[in-house]
C-alpha positions in Angstrom: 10.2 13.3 -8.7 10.8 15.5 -12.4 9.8 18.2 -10.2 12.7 20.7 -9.2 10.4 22.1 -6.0 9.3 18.8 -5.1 12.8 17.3 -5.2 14.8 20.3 -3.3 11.9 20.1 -0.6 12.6 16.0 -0.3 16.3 16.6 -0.2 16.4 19.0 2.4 13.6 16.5 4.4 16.3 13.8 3.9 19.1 15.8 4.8 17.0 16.6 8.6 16.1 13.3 9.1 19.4 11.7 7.9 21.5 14.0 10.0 23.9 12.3 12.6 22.3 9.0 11.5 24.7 6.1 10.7 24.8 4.8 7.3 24.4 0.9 7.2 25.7 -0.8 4.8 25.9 -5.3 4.0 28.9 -6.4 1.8 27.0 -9.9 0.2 30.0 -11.9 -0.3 30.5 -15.5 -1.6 34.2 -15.8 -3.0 37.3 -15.0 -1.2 39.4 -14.9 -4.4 37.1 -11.4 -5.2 37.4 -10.0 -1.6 40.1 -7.9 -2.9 37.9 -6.2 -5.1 36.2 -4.1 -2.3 38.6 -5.1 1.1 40.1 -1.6 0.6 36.6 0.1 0.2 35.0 -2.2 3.4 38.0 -0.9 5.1 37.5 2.7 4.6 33.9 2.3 6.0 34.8 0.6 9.2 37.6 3.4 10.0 34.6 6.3 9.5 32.3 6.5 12.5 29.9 7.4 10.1 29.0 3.7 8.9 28.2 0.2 10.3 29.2 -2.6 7.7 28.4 -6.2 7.7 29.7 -9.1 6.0 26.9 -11.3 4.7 28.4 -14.7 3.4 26.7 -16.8 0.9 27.7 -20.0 -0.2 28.8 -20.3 -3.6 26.8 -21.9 -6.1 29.6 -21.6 -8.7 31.3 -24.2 -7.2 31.7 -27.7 -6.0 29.7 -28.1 -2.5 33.1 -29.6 -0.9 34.5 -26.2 -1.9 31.9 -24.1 -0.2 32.7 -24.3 3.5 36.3 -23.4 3.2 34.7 -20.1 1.3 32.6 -19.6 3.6 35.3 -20.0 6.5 37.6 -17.7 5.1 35.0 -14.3 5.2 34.6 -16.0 9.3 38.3 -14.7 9.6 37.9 -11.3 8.8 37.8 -8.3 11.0 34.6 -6.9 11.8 30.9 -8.0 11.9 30.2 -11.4 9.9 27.3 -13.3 9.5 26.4 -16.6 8.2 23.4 -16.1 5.8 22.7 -19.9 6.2 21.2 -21.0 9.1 21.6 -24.7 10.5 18.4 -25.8 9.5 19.3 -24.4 6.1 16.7 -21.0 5.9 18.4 -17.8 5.3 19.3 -15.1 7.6 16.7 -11.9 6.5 18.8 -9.4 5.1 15.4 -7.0 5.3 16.0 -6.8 8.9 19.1 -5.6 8.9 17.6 -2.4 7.8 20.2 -1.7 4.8 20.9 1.6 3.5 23.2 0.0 0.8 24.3 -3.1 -0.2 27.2 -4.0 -2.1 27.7 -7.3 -4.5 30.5 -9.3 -5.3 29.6 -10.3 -9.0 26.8 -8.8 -11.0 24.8 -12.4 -11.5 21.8 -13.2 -9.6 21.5 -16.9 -10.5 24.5 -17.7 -8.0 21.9 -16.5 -5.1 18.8 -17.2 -3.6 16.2 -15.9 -4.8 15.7 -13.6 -0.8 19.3 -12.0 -1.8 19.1 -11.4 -5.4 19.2 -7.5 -6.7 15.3 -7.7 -7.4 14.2 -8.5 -4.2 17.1 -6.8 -2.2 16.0 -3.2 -4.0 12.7 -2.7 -3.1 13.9 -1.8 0.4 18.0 -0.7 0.0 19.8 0.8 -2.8 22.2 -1.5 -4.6 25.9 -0.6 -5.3 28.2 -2.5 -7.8 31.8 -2.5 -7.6 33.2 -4.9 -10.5 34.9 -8.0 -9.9 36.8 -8.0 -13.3 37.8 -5.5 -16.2 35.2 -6.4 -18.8 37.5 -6.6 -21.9 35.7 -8.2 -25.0 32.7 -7.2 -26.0 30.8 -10.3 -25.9 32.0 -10.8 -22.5 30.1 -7.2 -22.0 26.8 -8.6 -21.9 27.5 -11.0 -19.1 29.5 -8.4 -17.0 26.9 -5.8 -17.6 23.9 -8.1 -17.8 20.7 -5.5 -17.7 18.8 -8.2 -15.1 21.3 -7.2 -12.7 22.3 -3.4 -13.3 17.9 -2.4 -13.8 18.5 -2.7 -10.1 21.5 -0.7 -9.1 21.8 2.9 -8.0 25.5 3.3 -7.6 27.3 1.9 -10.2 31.8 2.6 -9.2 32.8 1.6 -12.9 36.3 -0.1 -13.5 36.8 2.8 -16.1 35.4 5.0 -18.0 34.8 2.8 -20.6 32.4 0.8 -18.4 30.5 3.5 -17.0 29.6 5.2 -20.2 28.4 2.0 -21.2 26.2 1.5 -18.5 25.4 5.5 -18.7 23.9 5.8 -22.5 21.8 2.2 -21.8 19.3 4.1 -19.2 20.5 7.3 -20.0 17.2 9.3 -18.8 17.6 8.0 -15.5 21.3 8.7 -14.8 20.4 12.1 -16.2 17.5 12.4 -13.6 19.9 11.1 -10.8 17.4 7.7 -10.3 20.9 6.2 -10.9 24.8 7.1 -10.3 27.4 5.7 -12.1 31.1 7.1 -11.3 34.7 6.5 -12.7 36.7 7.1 -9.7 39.4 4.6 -10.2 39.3 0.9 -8.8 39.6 -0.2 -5.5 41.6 -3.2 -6.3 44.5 -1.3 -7.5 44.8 0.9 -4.2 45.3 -2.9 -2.8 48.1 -3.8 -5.2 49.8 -0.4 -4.6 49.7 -1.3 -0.9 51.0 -5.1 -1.2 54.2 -3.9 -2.6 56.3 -4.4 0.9 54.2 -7.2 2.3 56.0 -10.3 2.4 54.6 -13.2 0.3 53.5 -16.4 0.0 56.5 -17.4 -2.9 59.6 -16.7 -3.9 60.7 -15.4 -0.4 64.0 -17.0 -0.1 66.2 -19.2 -1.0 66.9 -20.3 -4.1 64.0 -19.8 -5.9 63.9 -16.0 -5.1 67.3 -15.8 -7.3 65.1 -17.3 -10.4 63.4 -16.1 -13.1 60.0 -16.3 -12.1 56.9 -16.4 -13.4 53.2 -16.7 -12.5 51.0 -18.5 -14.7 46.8 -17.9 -15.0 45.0 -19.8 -17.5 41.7 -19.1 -17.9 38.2 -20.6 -16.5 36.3 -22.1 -19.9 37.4 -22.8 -23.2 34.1 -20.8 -24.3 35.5 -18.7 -27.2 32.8 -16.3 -26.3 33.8 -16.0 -23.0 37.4 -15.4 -23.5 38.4 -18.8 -24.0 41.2 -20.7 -21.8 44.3 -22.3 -23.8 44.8 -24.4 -20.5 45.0 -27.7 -22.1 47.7 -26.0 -24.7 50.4 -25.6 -22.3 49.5 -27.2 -19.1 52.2 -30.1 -19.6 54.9 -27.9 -22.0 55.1 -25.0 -19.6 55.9 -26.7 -16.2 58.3 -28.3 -18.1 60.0 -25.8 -20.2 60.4 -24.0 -16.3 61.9 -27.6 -14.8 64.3 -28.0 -17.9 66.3 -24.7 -16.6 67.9 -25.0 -13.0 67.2 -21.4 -12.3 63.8 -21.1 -13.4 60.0 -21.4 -11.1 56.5 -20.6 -11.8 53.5 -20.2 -9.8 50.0 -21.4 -11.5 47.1 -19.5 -10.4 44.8 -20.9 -12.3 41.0 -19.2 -12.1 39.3 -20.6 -8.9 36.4 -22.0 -11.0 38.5 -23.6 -13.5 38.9 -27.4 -12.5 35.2 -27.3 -11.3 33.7 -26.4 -14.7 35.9 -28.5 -16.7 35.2 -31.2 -14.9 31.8 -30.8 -15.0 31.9 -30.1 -18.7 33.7 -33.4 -19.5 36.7 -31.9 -20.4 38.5 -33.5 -17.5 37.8 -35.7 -14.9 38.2 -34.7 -11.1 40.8 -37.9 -11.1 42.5 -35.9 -13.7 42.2 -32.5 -12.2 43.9 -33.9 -9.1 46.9 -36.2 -10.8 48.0 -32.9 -12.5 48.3 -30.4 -9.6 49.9 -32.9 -7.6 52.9 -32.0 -10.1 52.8 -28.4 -8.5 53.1 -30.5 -5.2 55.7 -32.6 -5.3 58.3 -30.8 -7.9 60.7 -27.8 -6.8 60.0 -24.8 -8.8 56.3 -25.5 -9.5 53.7 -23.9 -7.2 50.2 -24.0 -7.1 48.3 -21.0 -5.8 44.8 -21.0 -4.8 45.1 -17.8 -1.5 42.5 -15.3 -1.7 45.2 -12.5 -1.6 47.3 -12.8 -4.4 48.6 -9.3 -5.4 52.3 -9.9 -3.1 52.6 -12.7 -5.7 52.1 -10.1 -8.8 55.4 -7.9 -7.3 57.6 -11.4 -6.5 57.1 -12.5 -10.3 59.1 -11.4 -13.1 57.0 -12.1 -16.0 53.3 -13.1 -16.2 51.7 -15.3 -18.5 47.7 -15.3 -19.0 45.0 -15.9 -20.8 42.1 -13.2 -20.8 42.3 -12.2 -17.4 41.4 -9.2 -15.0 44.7 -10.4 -13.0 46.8 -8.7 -17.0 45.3 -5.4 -16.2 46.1 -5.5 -12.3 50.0 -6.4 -13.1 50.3 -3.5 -15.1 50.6 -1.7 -12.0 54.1 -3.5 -10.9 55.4 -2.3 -15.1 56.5 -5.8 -15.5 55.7 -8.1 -18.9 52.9 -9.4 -19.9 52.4 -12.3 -21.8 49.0 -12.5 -23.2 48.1 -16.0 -24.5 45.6 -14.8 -27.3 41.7 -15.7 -27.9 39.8 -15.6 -31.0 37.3 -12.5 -29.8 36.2 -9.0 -30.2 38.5 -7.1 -27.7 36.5 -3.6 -26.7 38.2 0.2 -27.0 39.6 -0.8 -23.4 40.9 -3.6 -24.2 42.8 -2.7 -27.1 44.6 0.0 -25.1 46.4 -3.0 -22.5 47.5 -5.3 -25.2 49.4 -2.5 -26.9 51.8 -3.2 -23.7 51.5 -6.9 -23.8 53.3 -9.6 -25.8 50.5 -11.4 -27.6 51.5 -15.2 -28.3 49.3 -17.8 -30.6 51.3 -20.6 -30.0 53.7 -23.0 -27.9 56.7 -21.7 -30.0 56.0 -18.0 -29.9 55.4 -18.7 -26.1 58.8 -20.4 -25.8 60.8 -17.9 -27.9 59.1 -14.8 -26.2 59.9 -16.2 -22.5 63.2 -16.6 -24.1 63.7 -13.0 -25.2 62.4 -12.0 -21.5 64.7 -14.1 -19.6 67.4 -12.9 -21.6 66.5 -9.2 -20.6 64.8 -7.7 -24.4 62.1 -5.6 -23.5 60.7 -3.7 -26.2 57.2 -3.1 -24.9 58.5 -1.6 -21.9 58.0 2.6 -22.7 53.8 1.2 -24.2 53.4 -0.7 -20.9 54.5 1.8 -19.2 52.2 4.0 -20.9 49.4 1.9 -20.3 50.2 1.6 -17.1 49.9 5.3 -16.0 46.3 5.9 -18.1 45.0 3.1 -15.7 46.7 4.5 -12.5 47.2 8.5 -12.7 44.9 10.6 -10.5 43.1 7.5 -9.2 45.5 6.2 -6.4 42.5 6.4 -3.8 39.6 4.9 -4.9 38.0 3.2 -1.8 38.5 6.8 -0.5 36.5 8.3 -3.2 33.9 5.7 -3.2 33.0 6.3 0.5 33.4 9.7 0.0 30.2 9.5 -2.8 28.4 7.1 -0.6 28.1 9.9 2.1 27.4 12.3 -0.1 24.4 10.4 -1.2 22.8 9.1 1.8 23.0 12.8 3.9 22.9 15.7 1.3 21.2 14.5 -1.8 
């Protein structure tokens, strides 16, 4: 394959026998809160004649088994061609013989599937494309979004940014540089879906008087693992709902990570008795909402302010140029990283939480021309990236 004749006569072979073909491609999906990630790219696809797409959903081992039917219901719902990879007696469906040309992946760790889907076995008859769930924004944190088990087997790699993709680039450099692998910067697809939410009409803050308040949305973090951005959860989960119901024209919606009651409770660090007493505060108290919808980027334009800990949902806000409050972990933050939080207003503690809510409410903005800076490096010139993905896919399945 080094061999210039060699590969110009197989291109030119695959070009023939390619030509008016369909290209097939299977979306493996197991969590509806990541659908977003790649809706606007699975959309593209189905609106080009040139491509069949499937929806394979997988049950989720990440979480609790109660959980997993109502996951695997929602992908039921969507438009298009769906299959249940579990079959009643429990066997799986054989992704082989649906003949893929590509498959896509929600998440870039195999351990959450069987052993018949996993990137290994799933490469040695289709090539394997990787669209990120999450910015990767610490450098521990790197290893795990860029774990080599996973990206030995992918061929199309659509980075976040360019960050990511010369990371994955240098690490097998020799065989980007022979085109045995692609890895692109083209802009992320989840942002063409925020763009586009804008208008929609919500799920909060519609009407009434709660679309008069100050309003923020609230996402703690999954795991208090300092190395894997930590969560400061159990910091403010009774001092912010309250600060919000002490002032009559204040709400919040918590949007907490959708694994983040399931691992602390099976880490110890609650009980699912526990988990349950304290959302029912979200239930039963006006201004305090709990949100737990797949499709949460109307929510990101309602809001005012948000307030997070390590999150991909900080970078995604960005795009509405509102503040960020960024609820600070002890960890190495990567180049990346350390572009965003020059826009956002780090906090370490209750009090500097309080007092910079405070400022907000009361209309000081000082980050406002850096986040707005920020804001255009992650959005300029890459307003169409499900467009530019499918555009590469075609290029590589009929002319190269």
């Amino acid at each position: 394959m080094d061999n210039p004749l060699l590969k110009g006569m197989l291109a030119g072979y695959r070009r023939h026998s390619r030509r008016g073909k369909k290209v097939r491609v299977v979306f493996i999906c197991q969590m509806p809160q990541l659908w977003n990630k790649l809706e606007s790219v699975y959309q593209q696809m189905r609106q080009d004649s040139q491509f069949e797409c499937v929806i394979l959903a997988v049950p989720d081992e990440s979480i609790a088994k109660e959980h997993q039917k109502e996951s695997l219901a929602f992908f039921d719902r969507l438009e298009g061609r769906v299959i249940q990879a579990q079959k009643a007696d429990g066997s799986w469906v054989s992704l082989e013989e649906m003949c893929p040309d590509y498959v896509f992946y929600q998440r870039p760790y195999d351990h959450y599937l069987p052993e018949c889907y996993q990137s290994g076995t799933v490469a040695a008859y289709a090539r394997i494309c990787y669209v990120p769930y999450a910015y990767a924004c610490t450098v521990p944190v790197e290893a795990s979004c860029y774990n080599q088990a996973f990206f030995t087997n992918v061929y199309l790699f659509f980075a976040e940014d360019a960050y990511a993709r010369d990371l994955v680039f240098h690490r097998e450099e020799a065989l980007y540089r022979a085109g045995r692998k692609k890895a692109f910067y083209l802009g992320y697809p989840a942002l063409d879906q925020i763009l586009g939410a804008r208008s929609r009409q919500g799920m909060f803050w519609e009407k009434g008087q709660d679309a008069e308040s100050f309003k923020m949305l609230w996402c703690p973090r999954w795991t208090t693992d300092k190395n894997l951005g930590s969560s400061n959860f159990f910091e403010y989960k009774d001092a912010l709902p309250e600060l919000v119901q002490s002032k009559d024209d204040w709400s919040m919606v918590f949007r907490p990570h959708p694994m983040m009651f399931d691992n602390f409770v099976k880490t110890g660090e609650m009980t699912a008795l526990e988990a349950e007493n304290y959302l029912r505060k979200y239930q039963a108290q006006d201004g305090l909402y709990y949100d737990k919808e797949a499709d949460y980027y109307t929510t990101l334009w309602r809001s005012d302010i948000l307030v997070a800990d390590l999150t991909t949902v900080m970078i995604e806000y960005l795009v509405t140029r509102k503040p960020i409050i960024y609820c600070v972990a002890d960890i190495e933050y990567n180049a990346f990283m350390k572009g965003i939080l020059s826009g956002c207003y780090c906090v370490g503690t209750w009090e500097e939480l309080k007092e910079t809510i405070r400022m907000l409410y009361a209309g000081e903005d000082p980050l406002k021309e850096q986040r707005n800076k920020a804001a255009d490096l992650l959005i300029k010139g890459k307003e169409h990236a499900a467009e530019a993905i499918v555009k590469e896919l075609k290029k590589d399945f009929y002319y190269e």
